[in-house]
C-alpha positions in Angstrom: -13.2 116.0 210.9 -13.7 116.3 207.2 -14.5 119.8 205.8 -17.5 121.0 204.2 -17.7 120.4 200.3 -19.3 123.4 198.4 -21.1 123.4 195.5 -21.2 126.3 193.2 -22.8 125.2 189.8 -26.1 125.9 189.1 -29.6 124.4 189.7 -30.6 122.0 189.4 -27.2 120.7 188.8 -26.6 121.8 192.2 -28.7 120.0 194.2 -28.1 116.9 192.2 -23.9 117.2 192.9 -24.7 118.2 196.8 -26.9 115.0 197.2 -24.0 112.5 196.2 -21.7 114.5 198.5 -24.6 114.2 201.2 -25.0 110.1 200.5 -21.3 109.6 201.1 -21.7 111.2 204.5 -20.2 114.5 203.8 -21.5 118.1 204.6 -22.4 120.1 201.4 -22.7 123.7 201.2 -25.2 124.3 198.3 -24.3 128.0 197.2 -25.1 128.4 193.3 -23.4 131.7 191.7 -25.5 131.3 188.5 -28.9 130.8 187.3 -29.7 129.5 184.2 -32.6 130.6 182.1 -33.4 129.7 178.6 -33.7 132.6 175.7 -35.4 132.7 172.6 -33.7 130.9 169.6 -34.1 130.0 165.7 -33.7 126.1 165.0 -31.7 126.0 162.1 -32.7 123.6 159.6 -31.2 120.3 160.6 -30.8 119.3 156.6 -27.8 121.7 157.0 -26.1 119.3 160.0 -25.0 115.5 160.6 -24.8 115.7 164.1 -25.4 117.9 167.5 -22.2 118.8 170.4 -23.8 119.6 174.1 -21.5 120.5 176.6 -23.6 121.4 178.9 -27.3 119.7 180.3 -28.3 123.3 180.3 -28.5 123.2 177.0 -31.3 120.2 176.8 -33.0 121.5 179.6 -33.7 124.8 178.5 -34.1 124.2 174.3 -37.6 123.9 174.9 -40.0 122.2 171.6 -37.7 123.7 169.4 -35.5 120.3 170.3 -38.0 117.8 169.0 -37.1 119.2 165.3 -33.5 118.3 165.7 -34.2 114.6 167.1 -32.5 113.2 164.1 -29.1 114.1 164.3 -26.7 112.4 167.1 -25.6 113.8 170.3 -21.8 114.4 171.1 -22.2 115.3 174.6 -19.3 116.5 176.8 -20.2 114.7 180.5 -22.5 111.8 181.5 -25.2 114.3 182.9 -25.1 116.4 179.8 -25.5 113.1 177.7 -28.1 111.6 180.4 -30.3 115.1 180.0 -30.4 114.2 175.8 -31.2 110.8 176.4 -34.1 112.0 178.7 -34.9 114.8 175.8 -35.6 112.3 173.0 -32.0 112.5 171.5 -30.1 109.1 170.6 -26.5 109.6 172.1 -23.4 108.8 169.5 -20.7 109.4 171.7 -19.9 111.2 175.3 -16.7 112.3 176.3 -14.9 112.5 179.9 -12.2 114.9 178.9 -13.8 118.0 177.8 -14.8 119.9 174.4 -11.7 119.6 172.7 -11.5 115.9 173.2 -15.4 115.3 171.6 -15.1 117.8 168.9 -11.9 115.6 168.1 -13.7 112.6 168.0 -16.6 113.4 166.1 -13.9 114.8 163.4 -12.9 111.1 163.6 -16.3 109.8 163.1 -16.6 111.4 159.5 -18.8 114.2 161.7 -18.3 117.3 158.8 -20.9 119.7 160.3 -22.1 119.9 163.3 -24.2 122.5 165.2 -23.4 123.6 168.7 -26.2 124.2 171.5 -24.5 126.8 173.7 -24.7 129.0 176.3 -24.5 133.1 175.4 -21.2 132.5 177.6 -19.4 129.9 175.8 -15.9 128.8 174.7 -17.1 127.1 171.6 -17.0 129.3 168.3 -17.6 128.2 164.3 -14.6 126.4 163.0 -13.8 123.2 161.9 -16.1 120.5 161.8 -18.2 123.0 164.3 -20.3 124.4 161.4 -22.7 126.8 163.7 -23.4 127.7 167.0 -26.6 128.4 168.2 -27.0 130.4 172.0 -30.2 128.3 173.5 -30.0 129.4 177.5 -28.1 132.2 179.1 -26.7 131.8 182.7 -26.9 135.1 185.0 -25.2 135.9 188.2 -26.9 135.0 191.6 -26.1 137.8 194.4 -23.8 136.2 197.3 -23.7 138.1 200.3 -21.0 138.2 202.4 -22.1 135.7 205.5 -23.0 133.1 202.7 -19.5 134.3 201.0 -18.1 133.1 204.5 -19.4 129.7 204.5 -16.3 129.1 201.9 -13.5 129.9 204.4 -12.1 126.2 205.3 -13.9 124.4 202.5 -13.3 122.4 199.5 -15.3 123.9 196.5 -16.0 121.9 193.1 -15.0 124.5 190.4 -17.0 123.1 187.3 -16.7 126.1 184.9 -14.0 128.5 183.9 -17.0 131.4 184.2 -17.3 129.8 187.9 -13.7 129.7 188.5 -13.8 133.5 187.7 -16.7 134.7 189.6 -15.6 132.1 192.6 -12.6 134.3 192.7 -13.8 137.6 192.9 -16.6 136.3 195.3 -13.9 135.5 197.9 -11.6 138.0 197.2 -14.5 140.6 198.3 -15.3 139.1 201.3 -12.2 139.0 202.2 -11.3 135.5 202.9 -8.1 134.0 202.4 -7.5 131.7 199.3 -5.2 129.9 201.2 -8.0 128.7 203.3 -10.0 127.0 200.0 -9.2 124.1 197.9 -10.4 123.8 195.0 -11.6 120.7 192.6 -11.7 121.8 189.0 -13.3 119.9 186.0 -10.1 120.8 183.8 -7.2 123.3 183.5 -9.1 126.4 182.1 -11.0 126.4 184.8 -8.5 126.1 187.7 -6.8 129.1 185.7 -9.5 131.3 185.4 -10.2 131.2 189.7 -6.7 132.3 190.0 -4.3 131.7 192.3 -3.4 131.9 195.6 -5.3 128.7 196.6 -4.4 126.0 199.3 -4.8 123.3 196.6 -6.0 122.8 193.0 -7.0 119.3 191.9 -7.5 118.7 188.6 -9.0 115.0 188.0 -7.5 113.2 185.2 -11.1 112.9 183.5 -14.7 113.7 184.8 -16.5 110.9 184.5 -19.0 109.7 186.8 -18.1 110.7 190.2 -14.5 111.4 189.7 -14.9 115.3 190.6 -16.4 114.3 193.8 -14.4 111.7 194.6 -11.7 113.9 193.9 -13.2 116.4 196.5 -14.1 113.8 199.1 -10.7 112.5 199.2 -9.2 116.3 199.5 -11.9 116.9 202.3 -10.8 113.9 204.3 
């Protein structure tokens, strides 16, 4: 019998990721650990910028009509969705990687990008430097409670791990309600954030690239 797939990002990423686990016949267990709320922010004068990097849909989602004044500079997004939630926005796409932040930032360098301003998250790995000229915090994402019996759900599962700051807090999550790692595989979108759950785990998988449905797939196969 396969085992349950859970989904820890937040909404409404969540429900999107747990309905393409649900299509392909699967059980999801929808259990966010963060909510994401946007915060008051200054647009800085695009004049100063050639081109925007989102790594995160959050980041279009929660901008609010301070967006509309940056329309003209291109997106670098990191991830399909992230790029998809620009598109939908107004923005005009330039370039979307499948290998993380590193990887874009790399090729907008190579794209004569020389500034660029950075939509974050107030928890980010992104910081000035390089062709990254500014960063700007536009949503903040806040810990969800878990109680234990929903902490339980996770013993025997397979759980996409899709941020380092998720990685962390899955961690700590489990470790409290005292469930064996050993129990819980884990499919992460990259290195830092398989390292930053830990280990102890009965599996890490680490795709070789996130795009389109290769982190599912990835946990569909593990959960077979």
């Amino acid at each position: 019998m396969s085992r349950p797939i859970a989904v820890i990002r937040p909404e409404p990423g969540n429900r999107v990721t747990a309905a393409v686990i649900e299509a392909a016949g699967r059980k999801a267990i929808r259990l966010p650990l963060f909510e994401a709320r946007p915060i008051a922010w200054e647009v800085p004068d695009p004049a100063g910028f050639d081109a925007l990097i989102v790594t995160s849909a959050n980041a279009m989602r929660h901008g609010g009509e301070g967006l509309a004044r940056l329309f003209d500079l291109p997106v670098y997004a990191v991830g399909e969705a992230t790029a998809e939630a620009a598109r939908r926005v107004g923005f005009r796409v330039a370039e979307t990687g499948s290998t993380g932040s590193a990887e874009l930032i790399a090729t907008a360098g190579r794209n004569g990008i020389a500034r660029a301003l950075h939509l974050a998250g107030r928890e980010r790995t992104i910081e000035p430097g390089g062709i990254v000229a500014q960063v700007t915090t536009v949503y903040a994402t806040d810990p969800i409670p878990v109680d234990a019996r929903a902490a339980a759900r996770l013993s025997g599962a397979v759980v996409l791990v899709q941020s380092a700051r998720t990685g962390e807090r899955l961690g700590e999550i489990v470790d409290a309600a005292g469930i064996d790692r050993g129990t819980v595989a884990l499919v992460a979108i990259g290195r830092r954030a398989a390292d930053a759950a830990g280990p102890g785990w009965e599996q890490v998988v680490v795709p070789p690239d996130f795009a389109g449905t290769a982190l599912t797939d990835a946990a569909i196969a593990l959960a077979d």
